[in-house]
C-alpha positions in Angstrom: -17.4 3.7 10.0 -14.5 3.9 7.6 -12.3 0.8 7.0 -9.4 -0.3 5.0 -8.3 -3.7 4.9 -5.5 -4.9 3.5 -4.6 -8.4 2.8 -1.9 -10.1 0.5 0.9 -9.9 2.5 3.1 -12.8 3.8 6.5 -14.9 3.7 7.9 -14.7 0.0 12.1 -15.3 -1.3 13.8 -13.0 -2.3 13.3 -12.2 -6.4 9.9 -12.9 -5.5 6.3 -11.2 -6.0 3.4 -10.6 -3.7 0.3 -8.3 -4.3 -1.4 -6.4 -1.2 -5.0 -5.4 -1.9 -6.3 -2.4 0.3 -10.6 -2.5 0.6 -12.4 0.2 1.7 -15.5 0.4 3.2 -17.9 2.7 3.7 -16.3 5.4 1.9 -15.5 5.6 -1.5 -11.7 5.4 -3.3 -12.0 8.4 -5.5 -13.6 10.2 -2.6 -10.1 10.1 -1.1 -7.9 13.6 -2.1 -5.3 10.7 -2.0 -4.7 7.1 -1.8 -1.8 4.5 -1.1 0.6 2.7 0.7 3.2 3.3 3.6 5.4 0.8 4.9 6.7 0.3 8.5 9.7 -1.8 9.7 10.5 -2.2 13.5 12.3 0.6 15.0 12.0 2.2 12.0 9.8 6.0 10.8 6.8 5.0 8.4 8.0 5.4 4.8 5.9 6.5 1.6 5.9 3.5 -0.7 3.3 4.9 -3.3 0.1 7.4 -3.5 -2.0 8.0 -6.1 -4.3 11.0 -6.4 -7.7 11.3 -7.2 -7.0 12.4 -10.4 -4.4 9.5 -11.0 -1.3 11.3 -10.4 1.3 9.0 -8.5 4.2 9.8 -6.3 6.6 6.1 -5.2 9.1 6.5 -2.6 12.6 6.2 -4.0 13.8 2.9 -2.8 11.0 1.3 -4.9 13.0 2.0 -8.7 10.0 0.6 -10.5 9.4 -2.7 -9.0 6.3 -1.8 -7.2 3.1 -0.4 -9.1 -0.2 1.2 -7.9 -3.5 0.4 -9.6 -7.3 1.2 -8.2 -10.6 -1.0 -8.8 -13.3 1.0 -8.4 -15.7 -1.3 -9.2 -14.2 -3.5 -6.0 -13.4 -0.4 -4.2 -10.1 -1.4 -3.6 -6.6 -0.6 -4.7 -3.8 -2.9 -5.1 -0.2 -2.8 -4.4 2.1 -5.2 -7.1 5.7 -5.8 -5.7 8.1 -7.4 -7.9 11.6 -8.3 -7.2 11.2 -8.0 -4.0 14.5 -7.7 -1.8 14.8 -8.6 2.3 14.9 -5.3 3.0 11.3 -4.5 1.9 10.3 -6.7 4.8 7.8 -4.4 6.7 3.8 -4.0 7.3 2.4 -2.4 4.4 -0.4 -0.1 5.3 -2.9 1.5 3.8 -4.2 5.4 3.8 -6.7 7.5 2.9 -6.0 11.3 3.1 -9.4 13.2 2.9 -8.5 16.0 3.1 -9.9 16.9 6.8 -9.1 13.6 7.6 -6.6 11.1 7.7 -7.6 7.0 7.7 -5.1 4.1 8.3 -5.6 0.5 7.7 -4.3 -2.4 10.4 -1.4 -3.6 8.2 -0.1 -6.6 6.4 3.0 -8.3 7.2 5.3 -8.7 4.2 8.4 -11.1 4.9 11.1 -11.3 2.2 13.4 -13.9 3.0 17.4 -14.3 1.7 
């Protein structure tokens, strides 16, 4: 059975830093057409924060101007969210996805919490 797990998320300041980390199981990262990260606020659509292809090309959602940045572990069979200079309005659950190609996977979510 597929899984992604993310943890890392939490209460940070504003100006502040956290890093998600997204671990699959029983399936393999770069067996994923695509991988990355949506996020979801209440009462709000589920954004595109970042994907990365298999072949390492990225696309970020516009609000994140270079503050956030994608990498992959294969080794761990994981991939990793880094968010600096974080601002309240990132506050959201961060999940992660798998598209392969006939299929689509979804992790539980993380809570991020950016306080003012």
């Amino acid at each position: 059975q597929v899984q992604l797990v993310e943890s890392g998320g939490g209460l940070v300041q504003a100006g502040g830093s956290l890093r998600l980390s997204c671990a699959a199981s029983a399936i393999s990262i770069f067996s994923c057409a695509a991988m990355g990260w949506y996020r979801q606020a209440p009462g709000n659509q589920r954004d595109l924060v970042v994907r990365i292809s298999k072949f390492g090309n990225m696309d970020y959602g516009d609000f994140v101007k270079g503050r956030f940045t994608i990498s992959r572990d294969g080794a761990k069979n994981t991939i990793y969210l880094q968010m600096n200079s974080l601002k309240p309005e990132d506050t959201a659950v961060y999940l992660c996805w798998c598209n392969k190609y006939t299929n689509e996977y979804w992790g539980q979510g993380t809570q991020v919490t950016v306080s003012s």
